[in-house]
N, CA, C and O of each residue as an XYZ file, in Angstrom:
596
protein
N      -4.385     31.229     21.040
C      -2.950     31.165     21.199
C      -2.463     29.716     21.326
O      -1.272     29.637     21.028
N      -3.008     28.559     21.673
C      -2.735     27.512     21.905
C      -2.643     26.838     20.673
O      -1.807     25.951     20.500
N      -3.504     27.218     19.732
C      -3.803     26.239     18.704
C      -2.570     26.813     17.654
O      -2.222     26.208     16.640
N      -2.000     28.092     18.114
C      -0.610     28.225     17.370
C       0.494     27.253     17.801
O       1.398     26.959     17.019
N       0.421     26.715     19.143
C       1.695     26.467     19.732
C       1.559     24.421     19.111
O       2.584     23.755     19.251
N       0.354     23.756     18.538
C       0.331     22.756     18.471
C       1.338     21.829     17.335
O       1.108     21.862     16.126
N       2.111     21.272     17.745
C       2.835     20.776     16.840
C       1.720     18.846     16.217
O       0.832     18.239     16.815
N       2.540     18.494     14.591
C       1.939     17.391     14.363
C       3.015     16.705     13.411
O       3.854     17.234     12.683
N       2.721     15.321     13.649
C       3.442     14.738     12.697
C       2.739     14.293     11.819
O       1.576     14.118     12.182
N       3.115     13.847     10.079
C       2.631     13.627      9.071
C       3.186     12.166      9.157
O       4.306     12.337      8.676
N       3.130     11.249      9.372
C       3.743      9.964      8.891
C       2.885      9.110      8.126
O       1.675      8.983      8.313
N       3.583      8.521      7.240
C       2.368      7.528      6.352
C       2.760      6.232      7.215
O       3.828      5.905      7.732
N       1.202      5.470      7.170
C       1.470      4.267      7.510
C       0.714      2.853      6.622
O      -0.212      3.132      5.859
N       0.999      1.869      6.712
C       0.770      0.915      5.747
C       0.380     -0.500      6.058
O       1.075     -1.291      6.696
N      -1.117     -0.802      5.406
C      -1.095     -2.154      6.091
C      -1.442     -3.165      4.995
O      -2.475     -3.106      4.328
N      -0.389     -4.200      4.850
C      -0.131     -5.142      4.313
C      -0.842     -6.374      4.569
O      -0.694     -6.893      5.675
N      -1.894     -7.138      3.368
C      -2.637     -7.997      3.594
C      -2.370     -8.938      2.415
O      -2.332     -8.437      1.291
N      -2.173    -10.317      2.573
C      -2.277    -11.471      2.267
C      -2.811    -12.444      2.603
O      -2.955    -12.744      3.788
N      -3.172    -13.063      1.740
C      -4.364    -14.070      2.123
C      -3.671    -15.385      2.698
O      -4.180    -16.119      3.545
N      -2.463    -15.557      2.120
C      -1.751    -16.835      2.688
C      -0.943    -16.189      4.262
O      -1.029    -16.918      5.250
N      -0.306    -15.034      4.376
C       0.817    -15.000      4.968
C      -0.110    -13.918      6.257
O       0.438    -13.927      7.360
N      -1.443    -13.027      6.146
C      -1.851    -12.520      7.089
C      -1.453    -10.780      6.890
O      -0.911    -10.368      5.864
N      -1.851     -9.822      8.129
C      -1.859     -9.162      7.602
C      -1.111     -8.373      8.767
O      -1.307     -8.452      9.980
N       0.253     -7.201      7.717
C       1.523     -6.447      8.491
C       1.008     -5.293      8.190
O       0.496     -4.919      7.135
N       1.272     -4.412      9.778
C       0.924     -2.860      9.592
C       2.329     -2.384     10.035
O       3.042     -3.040     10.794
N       2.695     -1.093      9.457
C       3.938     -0.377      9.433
C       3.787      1.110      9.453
O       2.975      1.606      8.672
N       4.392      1.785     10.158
C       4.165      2.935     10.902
C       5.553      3.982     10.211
O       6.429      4.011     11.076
N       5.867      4.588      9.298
C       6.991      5.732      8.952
C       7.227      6.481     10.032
O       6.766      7.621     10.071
N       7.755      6.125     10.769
C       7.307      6.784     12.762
C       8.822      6.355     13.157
O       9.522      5.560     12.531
N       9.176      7.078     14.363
C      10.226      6.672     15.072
C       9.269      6.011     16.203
O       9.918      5.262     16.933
N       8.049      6.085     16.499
C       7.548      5.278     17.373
C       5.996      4.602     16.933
O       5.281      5.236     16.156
N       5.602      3.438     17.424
C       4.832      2.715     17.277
C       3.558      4.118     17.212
O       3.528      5.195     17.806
N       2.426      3.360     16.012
C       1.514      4.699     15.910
C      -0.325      3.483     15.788
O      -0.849      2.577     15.140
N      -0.509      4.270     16.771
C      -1.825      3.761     17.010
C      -3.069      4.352     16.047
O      -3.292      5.560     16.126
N      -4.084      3.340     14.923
C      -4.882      4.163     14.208
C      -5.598      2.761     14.147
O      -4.989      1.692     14.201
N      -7.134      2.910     14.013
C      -8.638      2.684     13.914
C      -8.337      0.964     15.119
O      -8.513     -0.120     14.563
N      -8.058      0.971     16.123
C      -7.582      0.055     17.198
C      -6.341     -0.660     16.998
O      -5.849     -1.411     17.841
N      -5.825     -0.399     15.813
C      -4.406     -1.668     15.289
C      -3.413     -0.750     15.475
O      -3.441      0.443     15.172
N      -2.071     -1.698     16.259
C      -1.189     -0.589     15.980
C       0.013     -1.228     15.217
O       0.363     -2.406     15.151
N       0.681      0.197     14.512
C       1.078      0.152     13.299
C       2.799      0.039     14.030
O       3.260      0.756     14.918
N       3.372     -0.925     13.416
C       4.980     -1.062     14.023
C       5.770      0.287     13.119
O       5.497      0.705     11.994
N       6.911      0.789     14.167
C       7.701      1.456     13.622
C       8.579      0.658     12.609
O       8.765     -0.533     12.858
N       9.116      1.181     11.531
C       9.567      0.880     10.514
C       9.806      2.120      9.901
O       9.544      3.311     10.068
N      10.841      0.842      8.560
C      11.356      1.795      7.801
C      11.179      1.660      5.983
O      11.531      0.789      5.187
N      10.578      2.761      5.852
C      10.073      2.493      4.568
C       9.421      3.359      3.635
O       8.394      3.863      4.090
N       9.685      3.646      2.592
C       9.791      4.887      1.573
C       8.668      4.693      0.683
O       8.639      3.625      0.072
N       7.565      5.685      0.461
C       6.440      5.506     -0.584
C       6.409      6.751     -1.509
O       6.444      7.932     -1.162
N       6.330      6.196     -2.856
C       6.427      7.254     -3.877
C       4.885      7.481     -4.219
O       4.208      6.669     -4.849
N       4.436      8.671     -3.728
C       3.045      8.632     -3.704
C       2.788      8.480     -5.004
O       3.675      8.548     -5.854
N       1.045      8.170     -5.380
C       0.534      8.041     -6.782
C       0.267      9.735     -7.016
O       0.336     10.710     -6.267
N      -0.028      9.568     -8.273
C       0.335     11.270     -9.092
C      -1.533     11.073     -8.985
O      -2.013      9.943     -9.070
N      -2.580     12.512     -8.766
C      -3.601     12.432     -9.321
C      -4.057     13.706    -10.004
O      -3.922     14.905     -9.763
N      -4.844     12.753    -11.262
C      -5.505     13.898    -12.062
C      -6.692     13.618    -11.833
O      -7.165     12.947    -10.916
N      -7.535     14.503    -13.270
C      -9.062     14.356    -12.938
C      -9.810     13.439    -13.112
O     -10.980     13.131    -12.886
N      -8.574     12.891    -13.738
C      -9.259     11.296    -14.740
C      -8.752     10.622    -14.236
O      -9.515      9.661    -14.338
N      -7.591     10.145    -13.438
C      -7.173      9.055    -12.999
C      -5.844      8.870    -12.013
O      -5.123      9.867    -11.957
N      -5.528      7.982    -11.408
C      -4.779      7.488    -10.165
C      -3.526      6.956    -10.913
O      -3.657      5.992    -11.667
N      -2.091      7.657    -10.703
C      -1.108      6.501    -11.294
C      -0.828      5.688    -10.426
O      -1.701      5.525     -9.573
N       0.481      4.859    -10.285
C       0.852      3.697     -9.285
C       1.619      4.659     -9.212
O       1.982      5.685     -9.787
N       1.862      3.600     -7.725
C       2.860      4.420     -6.809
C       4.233      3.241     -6.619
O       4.469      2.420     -7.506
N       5.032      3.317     -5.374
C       6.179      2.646     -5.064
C       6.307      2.398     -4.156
O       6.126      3.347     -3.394
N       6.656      1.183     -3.527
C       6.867      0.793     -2.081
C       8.163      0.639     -2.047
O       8.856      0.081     -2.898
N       8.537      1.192     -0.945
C      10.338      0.149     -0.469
C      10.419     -0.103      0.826
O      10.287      0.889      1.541
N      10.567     -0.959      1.272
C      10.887     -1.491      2.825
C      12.456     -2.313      2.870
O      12.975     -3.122      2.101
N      12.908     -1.684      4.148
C      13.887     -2.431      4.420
C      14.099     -3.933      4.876
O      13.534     -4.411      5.860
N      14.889     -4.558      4.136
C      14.702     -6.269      4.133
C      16.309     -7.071      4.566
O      16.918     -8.028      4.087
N      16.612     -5.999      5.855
C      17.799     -6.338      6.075
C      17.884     -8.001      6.961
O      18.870     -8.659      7.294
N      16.859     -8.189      7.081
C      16.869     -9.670      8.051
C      16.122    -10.436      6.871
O      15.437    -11.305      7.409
N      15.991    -10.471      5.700
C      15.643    -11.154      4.612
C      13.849    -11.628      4.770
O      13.229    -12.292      3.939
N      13.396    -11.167      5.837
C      12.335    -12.270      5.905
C      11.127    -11.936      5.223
O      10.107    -12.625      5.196
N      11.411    -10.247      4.383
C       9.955    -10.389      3.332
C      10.313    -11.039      1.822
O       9.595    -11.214      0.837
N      11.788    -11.329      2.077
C      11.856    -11.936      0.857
C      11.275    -13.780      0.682
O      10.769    -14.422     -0.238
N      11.623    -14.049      1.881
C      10.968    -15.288      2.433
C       9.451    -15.754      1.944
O       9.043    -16.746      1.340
N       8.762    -14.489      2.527
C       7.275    -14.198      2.225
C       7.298    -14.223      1.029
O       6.947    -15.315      0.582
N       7.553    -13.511      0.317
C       7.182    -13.147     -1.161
C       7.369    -14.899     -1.745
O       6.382    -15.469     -2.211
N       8.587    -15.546     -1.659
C       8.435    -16.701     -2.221
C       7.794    -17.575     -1.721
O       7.722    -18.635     -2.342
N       7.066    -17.437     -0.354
C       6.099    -18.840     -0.112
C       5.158    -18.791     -0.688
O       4.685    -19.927     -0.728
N       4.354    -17.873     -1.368
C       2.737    -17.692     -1.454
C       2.991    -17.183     -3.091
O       3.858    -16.400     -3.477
N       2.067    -17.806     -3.825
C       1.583    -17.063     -5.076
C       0.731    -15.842     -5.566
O       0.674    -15.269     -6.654
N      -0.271    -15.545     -3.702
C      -1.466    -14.513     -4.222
C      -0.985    -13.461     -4.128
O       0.125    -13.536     -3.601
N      -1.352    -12.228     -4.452
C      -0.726    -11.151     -4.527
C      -1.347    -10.523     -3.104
O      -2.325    -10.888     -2.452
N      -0.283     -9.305     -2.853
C      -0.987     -8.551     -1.424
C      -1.545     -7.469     -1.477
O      -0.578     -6.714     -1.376
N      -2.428     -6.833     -1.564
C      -2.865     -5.566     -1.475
C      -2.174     -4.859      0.041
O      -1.771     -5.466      1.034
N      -2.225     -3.136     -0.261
C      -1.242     -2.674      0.371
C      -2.537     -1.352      0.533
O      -3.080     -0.914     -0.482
N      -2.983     -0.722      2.241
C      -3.993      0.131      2.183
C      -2.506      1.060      3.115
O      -1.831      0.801      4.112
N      -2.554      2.320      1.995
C      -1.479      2.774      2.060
C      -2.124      4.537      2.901
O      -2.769      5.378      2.274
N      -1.897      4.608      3.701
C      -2.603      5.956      4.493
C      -1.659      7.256      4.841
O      -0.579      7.070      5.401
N      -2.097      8.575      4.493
C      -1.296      9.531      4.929
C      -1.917      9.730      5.880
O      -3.140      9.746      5.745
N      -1.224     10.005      7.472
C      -2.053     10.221      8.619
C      -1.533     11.730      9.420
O      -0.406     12.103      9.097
N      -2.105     12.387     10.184
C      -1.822     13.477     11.009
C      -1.683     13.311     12.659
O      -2.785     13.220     13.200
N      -1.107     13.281     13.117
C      -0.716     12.719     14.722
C      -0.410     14.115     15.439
O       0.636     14.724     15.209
N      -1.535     14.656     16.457
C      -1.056     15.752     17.105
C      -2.195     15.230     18.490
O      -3.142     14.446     18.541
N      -1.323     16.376     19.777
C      -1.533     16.127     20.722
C      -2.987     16.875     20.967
O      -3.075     17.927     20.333
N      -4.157     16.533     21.770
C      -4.969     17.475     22.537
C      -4.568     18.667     23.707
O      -3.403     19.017     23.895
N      -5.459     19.095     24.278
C      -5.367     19.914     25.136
C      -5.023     19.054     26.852
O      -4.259     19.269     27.793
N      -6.139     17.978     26.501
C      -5.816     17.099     27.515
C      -4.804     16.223     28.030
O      -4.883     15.655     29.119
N      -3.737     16.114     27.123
C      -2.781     15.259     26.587
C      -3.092     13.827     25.711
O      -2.346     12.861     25.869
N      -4.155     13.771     24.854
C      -4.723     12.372     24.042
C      -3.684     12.811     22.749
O      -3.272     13.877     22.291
N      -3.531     11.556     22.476
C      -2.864     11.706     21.192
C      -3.897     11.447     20.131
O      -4.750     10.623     20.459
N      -4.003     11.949     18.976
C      -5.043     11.381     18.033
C      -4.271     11.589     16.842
O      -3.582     12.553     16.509
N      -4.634      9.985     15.984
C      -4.585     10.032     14.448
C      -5.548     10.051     13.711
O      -6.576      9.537     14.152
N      -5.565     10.515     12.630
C      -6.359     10.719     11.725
C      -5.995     10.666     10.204
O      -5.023     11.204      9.675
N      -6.868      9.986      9.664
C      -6.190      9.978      8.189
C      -6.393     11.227      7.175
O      -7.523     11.713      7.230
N      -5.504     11.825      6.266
C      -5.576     12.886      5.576
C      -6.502     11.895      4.097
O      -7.639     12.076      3.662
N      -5.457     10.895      3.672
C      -5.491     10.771      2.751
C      -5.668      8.794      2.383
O      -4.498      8.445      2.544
N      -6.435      7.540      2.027
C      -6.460      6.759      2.037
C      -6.488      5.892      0.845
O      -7.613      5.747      0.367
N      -5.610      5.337      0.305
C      -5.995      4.520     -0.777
C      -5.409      3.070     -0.786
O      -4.607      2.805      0.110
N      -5.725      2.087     -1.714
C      -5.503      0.509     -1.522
C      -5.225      0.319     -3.109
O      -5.907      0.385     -4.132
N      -3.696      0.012     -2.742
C      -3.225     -1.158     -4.151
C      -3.103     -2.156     -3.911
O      -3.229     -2.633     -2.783
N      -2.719     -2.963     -5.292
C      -2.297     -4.330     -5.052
C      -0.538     -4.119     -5.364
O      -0.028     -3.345     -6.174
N      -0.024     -4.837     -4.669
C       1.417     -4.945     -4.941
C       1.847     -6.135     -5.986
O       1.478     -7.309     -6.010
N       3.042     -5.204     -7.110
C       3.473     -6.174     -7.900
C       4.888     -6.214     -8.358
O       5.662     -5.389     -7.873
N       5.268     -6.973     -9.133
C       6.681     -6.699     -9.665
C       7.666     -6.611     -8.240
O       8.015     -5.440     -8.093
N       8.087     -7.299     -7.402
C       8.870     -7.051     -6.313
C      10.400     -7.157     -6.950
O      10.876     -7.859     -7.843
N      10.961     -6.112     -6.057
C      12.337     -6.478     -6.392
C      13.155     -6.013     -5.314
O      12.651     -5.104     -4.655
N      14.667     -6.536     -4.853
C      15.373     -6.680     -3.783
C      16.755     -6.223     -4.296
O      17.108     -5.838     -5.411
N      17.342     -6.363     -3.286
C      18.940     -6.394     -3.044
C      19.286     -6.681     -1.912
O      18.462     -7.222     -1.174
N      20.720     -6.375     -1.407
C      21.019     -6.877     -0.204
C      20.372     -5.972      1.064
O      20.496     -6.511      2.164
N      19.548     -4.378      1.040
C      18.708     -4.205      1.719
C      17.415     -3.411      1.771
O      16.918     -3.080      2.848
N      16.735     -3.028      0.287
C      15.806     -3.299      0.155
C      14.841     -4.208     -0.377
O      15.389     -5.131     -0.980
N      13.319     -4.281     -0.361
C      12.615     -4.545     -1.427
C      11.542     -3.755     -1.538
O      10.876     -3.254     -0.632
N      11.407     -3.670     -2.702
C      10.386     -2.633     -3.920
C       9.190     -3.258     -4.639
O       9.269     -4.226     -5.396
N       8.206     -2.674     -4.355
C       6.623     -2.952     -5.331
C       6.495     -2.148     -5.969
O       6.869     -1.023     -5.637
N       5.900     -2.404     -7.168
C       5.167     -1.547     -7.475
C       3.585     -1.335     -6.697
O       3.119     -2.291     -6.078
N       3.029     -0.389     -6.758
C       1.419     -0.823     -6.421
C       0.873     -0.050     -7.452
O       1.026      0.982     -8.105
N       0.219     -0.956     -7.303
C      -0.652     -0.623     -9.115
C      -2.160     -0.072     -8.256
O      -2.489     -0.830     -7.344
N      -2.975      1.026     -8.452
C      -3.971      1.272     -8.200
C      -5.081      0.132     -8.490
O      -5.780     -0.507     -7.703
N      -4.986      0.102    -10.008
C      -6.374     -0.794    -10.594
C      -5.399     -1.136    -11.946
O      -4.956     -0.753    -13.028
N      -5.468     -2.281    -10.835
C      -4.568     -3.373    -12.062
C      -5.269     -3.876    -13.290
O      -4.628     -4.274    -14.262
N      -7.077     -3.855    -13.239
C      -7.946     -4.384    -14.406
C      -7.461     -3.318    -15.687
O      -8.082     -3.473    -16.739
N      -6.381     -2.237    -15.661
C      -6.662     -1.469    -16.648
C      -5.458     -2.362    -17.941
O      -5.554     -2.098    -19.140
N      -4.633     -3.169    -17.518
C      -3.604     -3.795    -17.853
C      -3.980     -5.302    -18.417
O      -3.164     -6.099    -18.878
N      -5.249     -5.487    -18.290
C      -5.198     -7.178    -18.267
C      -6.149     -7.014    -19.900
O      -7.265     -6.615    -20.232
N      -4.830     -7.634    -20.643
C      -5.257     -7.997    -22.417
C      -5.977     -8.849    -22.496
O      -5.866     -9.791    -21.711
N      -6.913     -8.832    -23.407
C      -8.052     -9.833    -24.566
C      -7.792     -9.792    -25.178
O      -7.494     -8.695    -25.649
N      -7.586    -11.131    -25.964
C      -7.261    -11.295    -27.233
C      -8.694    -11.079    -28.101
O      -9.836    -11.158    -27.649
N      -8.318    -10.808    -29.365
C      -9.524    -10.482    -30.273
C      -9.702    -12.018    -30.751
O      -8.871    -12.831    -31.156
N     -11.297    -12.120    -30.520
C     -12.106    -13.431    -31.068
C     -12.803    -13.310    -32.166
O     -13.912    -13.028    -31.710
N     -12.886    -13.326    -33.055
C     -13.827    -13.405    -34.292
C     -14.838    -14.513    -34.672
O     -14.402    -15.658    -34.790
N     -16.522    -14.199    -34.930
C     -16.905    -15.213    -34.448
C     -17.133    -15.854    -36.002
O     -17.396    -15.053    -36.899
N     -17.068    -16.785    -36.207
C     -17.329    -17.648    -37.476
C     -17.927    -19.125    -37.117
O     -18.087    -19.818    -36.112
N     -18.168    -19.205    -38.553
C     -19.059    -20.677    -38.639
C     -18.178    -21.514    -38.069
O     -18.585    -22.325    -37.237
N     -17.014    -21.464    -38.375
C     -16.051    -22.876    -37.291
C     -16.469    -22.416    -35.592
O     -17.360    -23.080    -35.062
N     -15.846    -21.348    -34.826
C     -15.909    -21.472    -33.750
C     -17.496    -20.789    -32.978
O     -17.654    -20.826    -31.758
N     -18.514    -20.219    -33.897
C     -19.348    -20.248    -33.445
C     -20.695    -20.301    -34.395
O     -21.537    -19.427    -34.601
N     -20.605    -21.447    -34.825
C     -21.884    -21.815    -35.381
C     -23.087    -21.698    -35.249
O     -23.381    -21.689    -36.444
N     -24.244    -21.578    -34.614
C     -25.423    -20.803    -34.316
C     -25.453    -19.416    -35.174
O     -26.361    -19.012    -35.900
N     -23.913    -18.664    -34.816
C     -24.024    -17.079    -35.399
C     -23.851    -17.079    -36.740
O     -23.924    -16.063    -37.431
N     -23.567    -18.447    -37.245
C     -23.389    -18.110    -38.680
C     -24.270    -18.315    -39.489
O     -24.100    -18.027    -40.674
């Protein structure tokens, strides 16, 4: 009978790593949410989950609110890109009164393409960005590779 009466929350939470600027955790929570010792700040912020098939992971969407401007700040000091370990978590109480999180669901993009207005900003996160990155076709010949010819 108890384990009917247990309520839980689903909130995703998100932790943001850069190599220049360090690393922000964010909590879809009306209150601060504690998971693997770090705790995750309440915030506000919308994720368009990735679609999955059998074959593969699409990108997903970030939006955070940027009403005090200061991830726009970020974004222009640093050139490296941030990976984003983006978690669906489950938050319900024990018998004892412990709170525990747990992750349902875990995956890590890199964030790209940012874009703003006066109060959001938007990533894309690309799962596996190597699927995007062009080679040009080389042909080998007696000019540029002599030995093979």
């Amino acid at each position: 009978m108890l384990v009917q009466k247990t309520r839980a929350k689903f909130p995703y939470i998100i932790e943001i790593v850069n190599e220049d600027l360090g690393v922000f955790r964010y909590a879809n929570s009306s209150k601060d949410v504690a998971f693997e010792g770090n705790t995750f700040t309440a915030g506000l912020f919308s994720v368009t989950p990735p679609e999955r098939t059998t074959t593969s992971i699409s990108n997903a969407k970030l939006s955070i609110s940027c009403v005090d401007q200061t991830w726009i700040d970020k974004i222009r000091s640093t050139q490296k890109r941030s990976t984003c370990r983006f978690i669906a978590t489950i938050i319900y109480d024990t018998d004892n009164d412990t709170t525990i999180c747990e992750a349902i669901e875990d995956n890590s993009f890199t964030l790209t393409s940012a874009t703003w207005d006066d109060s959001n900003i938007s990533w894309d996160m690309e799962f596996d960005d190597r699927l995007t990155v062009l080679v040009p076709v080389d042909i080998g010949s007696s000019q540029n590779c002599p030995g093979c010819a």
